[in-house]
C-alpha positions as CSV (number, residue, x, y, z in Angstrom):
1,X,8.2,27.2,167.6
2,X,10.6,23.8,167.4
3,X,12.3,25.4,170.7
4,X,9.4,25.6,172.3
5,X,7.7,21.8,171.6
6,X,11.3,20.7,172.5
7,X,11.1,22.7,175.8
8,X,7.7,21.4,176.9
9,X,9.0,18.3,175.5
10,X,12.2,18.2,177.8
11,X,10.2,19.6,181.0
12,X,7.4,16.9,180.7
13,X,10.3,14.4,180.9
14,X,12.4,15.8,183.6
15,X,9.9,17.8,186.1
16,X,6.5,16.8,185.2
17,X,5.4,18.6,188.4
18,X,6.1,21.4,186.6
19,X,3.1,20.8,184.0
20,X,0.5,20.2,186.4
21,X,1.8,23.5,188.3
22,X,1.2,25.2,185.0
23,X,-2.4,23.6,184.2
24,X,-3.3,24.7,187.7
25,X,-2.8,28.4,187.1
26,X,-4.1,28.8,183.5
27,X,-7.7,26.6,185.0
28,X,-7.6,29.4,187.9
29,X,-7.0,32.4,185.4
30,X,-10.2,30.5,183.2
31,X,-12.4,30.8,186.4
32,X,-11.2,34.4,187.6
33,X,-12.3,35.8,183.7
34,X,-15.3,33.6,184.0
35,X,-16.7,35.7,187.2
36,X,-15.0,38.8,186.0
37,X,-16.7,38.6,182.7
38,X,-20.1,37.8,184.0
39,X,-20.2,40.4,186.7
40,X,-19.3,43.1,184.1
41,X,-22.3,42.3,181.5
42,X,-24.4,42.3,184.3
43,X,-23.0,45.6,185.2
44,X,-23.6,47.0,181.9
45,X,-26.8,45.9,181.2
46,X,-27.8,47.1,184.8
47,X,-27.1,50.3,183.2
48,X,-28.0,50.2,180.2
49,X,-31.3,48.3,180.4
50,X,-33.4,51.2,179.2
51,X,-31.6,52.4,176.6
52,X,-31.5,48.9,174.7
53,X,-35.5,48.7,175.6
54,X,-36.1,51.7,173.9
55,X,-33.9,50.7,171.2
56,X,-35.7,47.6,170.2
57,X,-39.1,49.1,170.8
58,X,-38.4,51.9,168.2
59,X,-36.7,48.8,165.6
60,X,-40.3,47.1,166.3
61,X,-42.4,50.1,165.5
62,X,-40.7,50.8,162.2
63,X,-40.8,47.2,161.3
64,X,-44.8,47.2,162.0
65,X,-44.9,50.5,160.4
66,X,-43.7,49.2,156.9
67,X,-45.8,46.4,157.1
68,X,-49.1,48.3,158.1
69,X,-47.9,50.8,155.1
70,X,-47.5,48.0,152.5
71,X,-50.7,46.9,153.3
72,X,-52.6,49.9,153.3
73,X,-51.1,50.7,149.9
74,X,-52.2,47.2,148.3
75,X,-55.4,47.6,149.7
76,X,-55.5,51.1,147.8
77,X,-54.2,50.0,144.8
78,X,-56.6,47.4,144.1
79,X,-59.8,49.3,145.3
80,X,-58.6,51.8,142.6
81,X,-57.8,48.9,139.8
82,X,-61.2,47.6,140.1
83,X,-63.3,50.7,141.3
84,X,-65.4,51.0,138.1
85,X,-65.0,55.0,138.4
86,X,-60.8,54.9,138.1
87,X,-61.5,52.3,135.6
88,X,-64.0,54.6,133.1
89,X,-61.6,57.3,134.2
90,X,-58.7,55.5,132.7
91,X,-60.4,55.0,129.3
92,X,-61.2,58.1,128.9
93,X,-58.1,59.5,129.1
94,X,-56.8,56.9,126.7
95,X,-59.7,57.3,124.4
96,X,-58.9,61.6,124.6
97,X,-55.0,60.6,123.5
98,X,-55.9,58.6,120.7
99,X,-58.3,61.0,119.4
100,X,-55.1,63.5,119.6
101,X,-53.4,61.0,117.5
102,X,-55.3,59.3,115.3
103,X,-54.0,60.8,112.6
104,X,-50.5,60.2,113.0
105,X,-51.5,56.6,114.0
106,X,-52.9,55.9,110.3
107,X,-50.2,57.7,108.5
108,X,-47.4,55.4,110.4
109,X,-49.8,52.3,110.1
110,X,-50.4,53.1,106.5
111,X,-46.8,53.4,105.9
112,X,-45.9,50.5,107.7
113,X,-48.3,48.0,106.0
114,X,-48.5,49.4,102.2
115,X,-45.9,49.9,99.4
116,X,-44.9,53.3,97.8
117,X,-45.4,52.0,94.2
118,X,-44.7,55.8,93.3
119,X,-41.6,55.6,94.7
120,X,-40.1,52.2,94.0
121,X,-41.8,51.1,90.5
122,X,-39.4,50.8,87.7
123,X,-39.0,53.7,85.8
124,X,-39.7,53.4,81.9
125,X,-37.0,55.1,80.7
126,X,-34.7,51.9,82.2
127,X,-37.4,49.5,80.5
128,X,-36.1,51.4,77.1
129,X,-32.9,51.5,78.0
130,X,-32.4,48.0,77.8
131,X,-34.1,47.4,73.9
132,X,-30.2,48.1,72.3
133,X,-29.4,45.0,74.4
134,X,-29.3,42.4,71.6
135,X,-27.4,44.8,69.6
136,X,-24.9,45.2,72.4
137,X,-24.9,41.1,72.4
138,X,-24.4,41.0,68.4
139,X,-21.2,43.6,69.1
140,X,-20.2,41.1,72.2
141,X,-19.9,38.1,69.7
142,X,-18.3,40.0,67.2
143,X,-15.8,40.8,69.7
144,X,-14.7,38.0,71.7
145,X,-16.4,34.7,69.4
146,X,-15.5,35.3,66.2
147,X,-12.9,34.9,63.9
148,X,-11.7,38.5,62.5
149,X,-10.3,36.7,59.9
150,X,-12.9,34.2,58.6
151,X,-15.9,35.4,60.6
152,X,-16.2,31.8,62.1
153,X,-16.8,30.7,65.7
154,X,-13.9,30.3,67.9
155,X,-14.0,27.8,70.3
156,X,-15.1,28.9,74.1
157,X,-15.2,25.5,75.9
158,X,-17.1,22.5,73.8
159,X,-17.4,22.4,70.1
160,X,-21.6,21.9,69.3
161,X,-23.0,20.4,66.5
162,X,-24.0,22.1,64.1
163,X,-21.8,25.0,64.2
164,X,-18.9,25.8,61.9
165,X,-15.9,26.7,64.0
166,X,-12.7,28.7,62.8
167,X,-9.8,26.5,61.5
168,X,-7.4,29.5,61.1
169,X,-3.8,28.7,61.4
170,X,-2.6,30.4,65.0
171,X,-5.9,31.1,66.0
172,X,-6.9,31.7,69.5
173,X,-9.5,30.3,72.0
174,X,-12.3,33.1,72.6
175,X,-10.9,33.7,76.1
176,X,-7.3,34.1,75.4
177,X,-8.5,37.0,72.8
178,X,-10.5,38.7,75.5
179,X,-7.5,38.7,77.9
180,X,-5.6,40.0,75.6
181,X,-7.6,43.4,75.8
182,X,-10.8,43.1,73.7
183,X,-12.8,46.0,75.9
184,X,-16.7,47.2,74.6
185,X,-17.3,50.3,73.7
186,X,-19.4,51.0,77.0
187,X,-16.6,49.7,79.5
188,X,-17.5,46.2,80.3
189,X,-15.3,43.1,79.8
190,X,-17.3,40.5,79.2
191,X,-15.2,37.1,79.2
192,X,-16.4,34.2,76.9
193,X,-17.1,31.2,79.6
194,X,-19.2,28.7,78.0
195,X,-21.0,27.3,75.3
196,X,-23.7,24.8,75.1
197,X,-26.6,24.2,72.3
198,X,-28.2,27.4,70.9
199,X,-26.9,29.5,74.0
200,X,-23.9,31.2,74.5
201,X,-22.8,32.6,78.1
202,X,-20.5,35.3,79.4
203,X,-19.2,36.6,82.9
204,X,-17.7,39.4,84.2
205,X,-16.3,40.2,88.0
206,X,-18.8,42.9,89.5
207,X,-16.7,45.5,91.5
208,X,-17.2,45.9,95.5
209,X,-18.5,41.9,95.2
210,X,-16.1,40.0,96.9
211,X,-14.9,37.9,93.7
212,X,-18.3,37.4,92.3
213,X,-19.6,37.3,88.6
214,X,-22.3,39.2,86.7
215,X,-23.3,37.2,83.9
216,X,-24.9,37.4,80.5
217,X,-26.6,34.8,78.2
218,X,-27.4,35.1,74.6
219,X,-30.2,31.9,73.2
220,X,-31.5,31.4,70.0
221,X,-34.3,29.0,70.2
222,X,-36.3,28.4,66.9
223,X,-39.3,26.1,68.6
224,X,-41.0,28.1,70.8
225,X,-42.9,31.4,70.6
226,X,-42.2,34.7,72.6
227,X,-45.5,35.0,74.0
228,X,-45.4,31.3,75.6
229,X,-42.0,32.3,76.8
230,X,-43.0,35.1,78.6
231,X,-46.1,33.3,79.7
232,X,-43.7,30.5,81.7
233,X,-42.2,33.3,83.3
234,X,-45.0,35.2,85.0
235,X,-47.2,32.6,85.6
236,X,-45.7,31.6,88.9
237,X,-48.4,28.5,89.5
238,X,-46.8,26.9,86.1
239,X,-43.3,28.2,87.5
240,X,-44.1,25.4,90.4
241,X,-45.0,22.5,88.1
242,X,-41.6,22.5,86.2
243,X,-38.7,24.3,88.5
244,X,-37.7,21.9,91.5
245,X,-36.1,24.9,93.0
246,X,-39.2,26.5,93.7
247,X,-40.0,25.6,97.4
248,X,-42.9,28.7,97.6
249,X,-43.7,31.5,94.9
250,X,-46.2,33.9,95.1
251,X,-46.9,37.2,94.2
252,X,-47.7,38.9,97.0
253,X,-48.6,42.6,95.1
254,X,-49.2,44.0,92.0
255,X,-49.2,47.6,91.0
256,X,-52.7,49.1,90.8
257,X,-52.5,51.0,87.9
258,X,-51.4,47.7,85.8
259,X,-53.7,44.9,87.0
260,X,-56.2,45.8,84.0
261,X,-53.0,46.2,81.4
262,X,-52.2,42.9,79.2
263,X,-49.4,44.4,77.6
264,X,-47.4,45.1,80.8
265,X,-47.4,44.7,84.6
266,X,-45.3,45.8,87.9
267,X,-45.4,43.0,90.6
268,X,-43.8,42.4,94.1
269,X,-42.7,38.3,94.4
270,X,-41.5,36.2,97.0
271,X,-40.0,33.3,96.3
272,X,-37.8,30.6,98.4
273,X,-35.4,28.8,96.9
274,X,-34.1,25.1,97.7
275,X,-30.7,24.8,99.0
276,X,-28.3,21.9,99.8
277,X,-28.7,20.6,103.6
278,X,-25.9,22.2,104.9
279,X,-27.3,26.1,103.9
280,X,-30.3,26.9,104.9
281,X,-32.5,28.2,101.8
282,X,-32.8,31.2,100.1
283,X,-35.1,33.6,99.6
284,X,-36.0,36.3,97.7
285,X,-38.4,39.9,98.1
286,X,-38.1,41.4,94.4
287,X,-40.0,43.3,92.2
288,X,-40.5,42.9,88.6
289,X,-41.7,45.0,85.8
290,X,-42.1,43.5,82.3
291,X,-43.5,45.1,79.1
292,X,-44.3,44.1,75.4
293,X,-43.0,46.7,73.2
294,X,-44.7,46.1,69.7
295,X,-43.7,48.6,67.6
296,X,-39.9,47.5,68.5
297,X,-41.2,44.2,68.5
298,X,-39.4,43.0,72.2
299,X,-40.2,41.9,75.1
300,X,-38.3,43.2,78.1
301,X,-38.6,41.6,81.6
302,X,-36.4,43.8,84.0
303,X,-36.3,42.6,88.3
304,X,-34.5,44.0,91.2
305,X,-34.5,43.0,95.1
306,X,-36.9,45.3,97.2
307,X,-38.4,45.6,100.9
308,X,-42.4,44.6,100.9
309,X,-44.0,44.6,104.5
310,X,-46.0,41.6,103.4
311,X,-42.4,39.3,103.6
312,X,-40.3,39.7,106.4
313,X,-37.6,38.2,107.5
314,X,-37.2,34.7,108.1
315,X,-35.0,33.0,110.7
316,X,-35.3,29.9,108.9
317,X,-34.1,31.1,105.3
318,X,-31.6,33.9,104.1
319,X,-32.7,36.8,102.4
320,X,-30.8,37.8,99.5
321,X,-30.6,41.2,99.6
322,X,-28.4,42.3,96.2
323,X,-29.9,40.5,93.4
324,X,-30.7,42.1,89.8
325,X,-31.5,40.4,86.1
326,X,-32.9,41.8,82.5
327,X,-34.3,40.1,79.7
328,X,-34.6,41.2,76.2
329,X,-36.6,38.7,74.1
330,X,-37.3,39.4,70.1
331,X,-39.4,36.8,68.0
332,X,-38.2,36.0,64.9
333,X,-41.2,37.2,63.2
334,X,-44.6,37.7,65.3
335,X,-45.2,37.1,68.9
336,X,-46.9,34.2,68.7
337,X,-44.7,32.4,66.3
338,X,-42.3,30.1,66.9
339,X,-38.5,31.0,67.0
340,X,-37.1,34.0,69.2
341,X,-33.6,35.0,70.5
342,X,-33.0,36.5,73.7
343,X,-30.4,38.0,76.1
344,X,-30.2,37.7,79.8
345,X,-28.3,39.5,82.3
346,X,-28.6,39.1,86.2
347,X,-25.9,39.4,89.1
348,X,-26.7,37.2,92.6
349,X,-24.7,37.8,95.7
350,X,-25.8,34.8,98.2
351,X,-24.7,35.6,101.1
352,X,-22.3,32.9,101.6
353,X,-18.0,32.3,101.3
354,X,-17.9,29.8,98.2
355,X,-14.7,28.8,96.7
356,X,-14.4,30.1,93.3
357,X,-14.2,26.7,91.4
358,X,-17.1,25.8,92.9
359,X,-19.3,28.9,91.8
360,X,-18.2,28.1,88.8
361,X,-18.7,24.4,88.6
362,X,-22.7,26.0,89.6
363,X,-22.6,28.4,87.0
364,X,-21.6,26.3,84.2
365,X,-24.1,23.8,85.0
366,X,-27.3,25.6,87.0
367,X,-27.6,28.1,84.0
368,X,-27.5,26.3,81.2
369,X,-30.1,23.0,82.3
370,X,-32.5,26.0,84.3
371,X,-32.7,27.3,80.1
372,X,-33.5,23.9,78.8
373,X,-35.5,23.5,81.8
374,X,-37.6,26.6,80.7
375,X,-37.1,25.9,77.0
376,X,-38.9,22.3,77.8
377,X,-41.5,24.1,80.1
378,X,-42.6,26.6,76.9
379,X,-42.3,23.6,74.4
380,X,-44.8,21.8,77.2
381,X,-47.2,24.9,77.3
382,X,-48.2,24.8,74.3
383,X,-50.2,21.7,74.5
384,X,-51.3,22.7,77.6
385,X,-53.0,25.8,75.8
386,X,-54.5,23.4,73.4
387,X,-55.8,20.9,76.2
388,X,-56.8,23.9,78.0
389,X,-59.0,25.3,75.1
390,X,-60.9,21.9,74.1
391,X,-61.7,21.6,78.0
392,X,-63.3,25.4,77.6
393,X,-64.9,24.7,74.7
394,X,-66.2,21.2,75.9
395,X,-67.8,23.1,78.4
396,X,-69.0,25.6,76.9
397,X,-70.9,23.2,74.9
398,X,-72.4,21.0,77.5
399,X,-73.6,24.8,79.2
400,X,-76.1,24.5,76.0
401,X,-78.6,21.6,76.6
402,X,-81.1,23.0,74.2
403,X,-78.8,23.6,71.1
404,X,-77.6,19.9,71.4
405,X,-81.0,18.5,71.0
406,X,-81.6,20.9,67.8
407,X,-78.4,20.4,66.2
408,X,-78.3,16.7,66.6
409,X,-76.8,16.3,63.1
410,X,-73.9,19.2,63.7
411,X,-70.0,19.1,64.0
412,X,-70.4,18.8,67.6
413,X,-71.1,15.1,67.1
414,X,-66.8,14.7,67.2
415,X,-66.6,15.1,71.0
416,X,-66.7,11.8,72.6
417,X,-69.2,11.8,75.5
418,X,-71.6,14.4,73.3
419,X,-71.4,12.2,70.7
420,X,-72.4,9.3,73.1
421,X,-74.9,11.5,75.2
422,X,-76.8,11.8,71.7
423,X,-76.5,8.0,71.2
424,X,-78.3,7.6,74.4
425,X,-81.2,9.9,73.4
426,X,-81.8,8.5,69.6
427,X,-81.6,5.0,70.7
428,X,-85.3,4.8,71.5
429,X,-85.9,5.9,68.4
430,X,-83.7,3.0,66.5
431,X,-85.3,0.3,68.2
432,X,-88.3,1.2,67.2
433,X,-90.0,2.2,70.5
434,X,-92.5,5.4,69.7
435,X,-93.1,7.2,72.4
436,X,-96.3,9.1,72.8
437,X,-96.3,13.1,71.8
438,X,-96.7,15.0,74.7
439,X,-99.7,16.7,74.6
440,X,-99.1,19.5,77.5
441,X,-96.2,21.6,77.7
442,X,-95.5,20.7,81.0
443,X,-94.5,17.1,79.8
444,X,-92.1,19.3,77.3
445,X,-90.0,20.9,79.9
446,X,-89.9,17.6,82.0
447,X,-88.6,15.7,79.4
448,X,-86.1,18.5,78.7
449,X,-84.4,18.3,82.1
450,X,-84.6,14.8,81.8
451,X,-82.6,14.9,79.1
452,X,-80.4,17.8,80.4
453,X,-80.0,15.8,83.7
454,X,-79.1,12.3,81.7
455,X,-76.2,14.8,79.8
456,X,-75.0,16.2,83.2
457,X,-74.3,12.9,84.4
458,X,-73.0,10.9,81.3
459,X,-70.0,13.9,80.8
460,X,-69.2,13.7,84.7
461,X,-68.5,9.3,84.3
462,X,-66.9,9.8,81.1
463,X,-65.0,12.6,82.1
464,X,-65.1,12.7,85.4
465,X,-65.2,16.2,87.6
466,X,-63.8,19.6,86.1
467,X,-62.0,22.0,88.5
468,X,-62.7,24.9,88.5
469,X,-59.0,26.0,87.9
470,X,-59.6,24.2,84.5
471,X,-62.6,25.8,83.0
472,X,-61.3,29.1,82.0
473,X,-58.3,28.6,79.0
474,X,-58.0,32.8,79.2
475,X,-56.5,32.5,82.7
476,X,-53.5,31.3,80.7
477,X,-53.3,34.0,78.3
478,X,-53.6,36.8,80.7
479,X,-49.8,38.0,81.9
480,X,-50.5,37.9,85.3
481,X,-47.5,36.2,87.2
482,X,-44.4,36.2,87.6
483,X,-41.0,34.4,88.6
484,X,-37.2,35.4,88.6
């Protein structure tokens, strides 16, 4: 290539007549393959002329051929969509295939939208199983918190007041005598990990978890009665009031063949749980089965996690899927007395990587303060009962018109606004204003829902308007909710 451009290069300076001689012939070989070139096409379509006529007419026929088929077939199809013959037609056959299978239809729907309570209920026998549990916890202590030597407490974590702690020479904290062996008789090593007032708490690793802890709480708590306690568990509208956790519970089934039973019900729950901002929350499908034993004289509260149709999943929360607890609560003396001890055991896998120290930092502190939470809550019920029950019997009272104008001298005179409703009717009578008798029974019945009508409306400005929610003080009594 460089020999050549130095070529040219050398002949345009020496013999430049050279150059035009050579842009002469290449302009004459341009106009000989110009007429060449022409006269050949010409040639050729001379020639050829009808065979590229009927080439194109056949590519134009097939053309107008699909179109004039598309058309045709549109046309078709829309006189047959809205032709009121293929349209009857079409439900028939549709209403023939359902017929076919309807049945198979309501035995998929029914199984998709109800619960097999046969199925999934909690068996009694595991109810029963669980009513050695405080004797398993009194072995527990034995075992891992107390001295073998003076029978005192060994120290877990914190001393608390009021309990006399070992002061054996060489004695060991509660968990070093655990690792060094102490197994129950059933299998389980339960490891001493805190103590705070009247509870006690221990933790074991579950297997197949991942590093996470089952654990188990013993409480003694002399102030509050077993019934109120069980009542603050299952009655999930109360649960709302006093847990901030809560963000939505609601029992979303019960078991038909316990909605009439006091002494023990099966129920389905939902129940969302707050979480810190950077997890979304938790939530929870479980179903829980508690029953009042009175000739053991417990209490046993037993949940598991289940599938219910009525809660799907959520994108916006996470469902916890393994989750299990049991509760064994005995009264010191009668149900409704105050002072009862109980155990608790549950195991919750949340779904989420968590550093050990932190789980336990949550442990040691979400436990304990949800018990005083609840302990408070009982404490709090109580005179919530009472309130509830003077409300009831307020009202039932002021549902009497007729009694209070006979028994105008009775005990009922100690409720405030009766005892100023009857002030308003006797004090024409202490001024000294006599009213005429009624001489027609007519006048009788007038004055009487006067009076009825003046009561009405002196109770609603003292006490203002009752909800209905209010009026009833056996909605309290009756074990009908539930919360984990």
């Amino acid at each position: 290539m460089h020999c050549l451009h130095v070529s040219n290069a050398l002949a345009r300076r020496y013999n430049p007549n050279l150059i035009h001689a050579r842009n002469n012939t290449s302009k004459s070989f341009e106009a000989i393959g110009r007429k060449w070139g022409g006269r050949w096409v010409r040639l050729w379509l001379r020639e050829q002329s009808h065979e590229v006529a009927k080439s194109c007419a056949r590519q134009f026929e097939c053309i107008v051929a699909q179109r004039v088929r598309r058309t045709l077939q549109i046309f078709h199809l829309y006189t047959k969509i809205w032709d009121e013959v293929a349209l009857k037609s079409f439900v028939n056959i549709w209403r023939r295939r359902l017929g076919q299978n309807t049945r198979k239809y309501l035995f998929g729907a029914a199984g998709v939208s109800a619960y097999n309570w046969d199925r999934e209920r909690i068996p009694d026998n595991e109810l029963h199983r669980y009513s050695k549990e405080l004797t398993d916890i009194y072995q527990l202590r034995e075992n891992t918190v107390t001295c073998a030597k003076c029978h005192l407490r060994l120290v877990i974590d914190v001393t608390q007041s009021g309990v006399k702690y070992c002061q054996c020479h060489g004695a060991k904290p509660a968990l070093a005598s655990v690792q060094n062996g102490l197994i129950l008789s059933n299998g389980d090593q339960w490891q001493p990990f805190i103590e705070r007032q009247d509870m006690i708490m221990w933790r074991k690793e579950e297997p197949e978890s991942g590093g996470l802890y089952a654990y188990k709480v013993y409480g003694s708590f002399p102030d509050v009665s077993a019934e109120d306690f069980l009542h603050v568990q299952v009655d999930v509208e109360y649960r709302k009031e006093w847990d901030p956790t809560a963000r939505h519970l609601e029992v979303i089934d019960t078991d038909p063949s316990t909605e009439s039973c006091l002494d023990h019900r099966s129920e389905i729950v939902y129940w969302e749980m707050i979480w810190p901002r950077l997890f979304a929350n938790r939530d929870y499908v479980f179903q829980r089965r508690w029953l009042i034993d009175k000739e053991e004289g417990l209490i046993v509260i037993v949940s598991r996690t289940s599938d219910h149709p009525k809660a799907p999943l959520r994108p916006d929360t996470h469902r916890v899927s393994t989750y299990w607890s049991y509760m064994v609560i005995k009264p010191y003396t009668e149900f409704d007395q105050p002072g009862i001890e109980f155990g608790l055991t549950y195991f919750d896998d949340p779904g989420v990587n968590i550093p050990s120290a932190v789980t336990t930092w949550v442990a040691m502190s979400g436990v304990p303060d949800f018990l005083c939470r609840m302990r408070k809550a009982t404490l709090d019920y109580q005179s919530r009962k009472s309130n509830d029950a003077k409300s009831a019997m307020v009202n039932i009272v002021e549902n009497q018109p007729i009694v209070l104008e006979t028994c105008s001298d009775s005990s009922v005179s100690d409720v405030g606004y009766v005892s100023e409703v009857k002030e308003n009717t006797e004090t024409p009578k202490e001024k000294g204003d006599e009213e005429p008798k009624p001489e027609r029974s007519d006048k009788k019945e007038r004055s009487a829902e006067n009076t009825e009508d003046k009561a009405e409306d002196k109770r609603e400005s003292v006490m203002g308007p009752t909800p209905d929610e209010e009026r009833g003080f056996l909605h309290y009594f009756l074990p009908s909710r539930l919360f984990t």
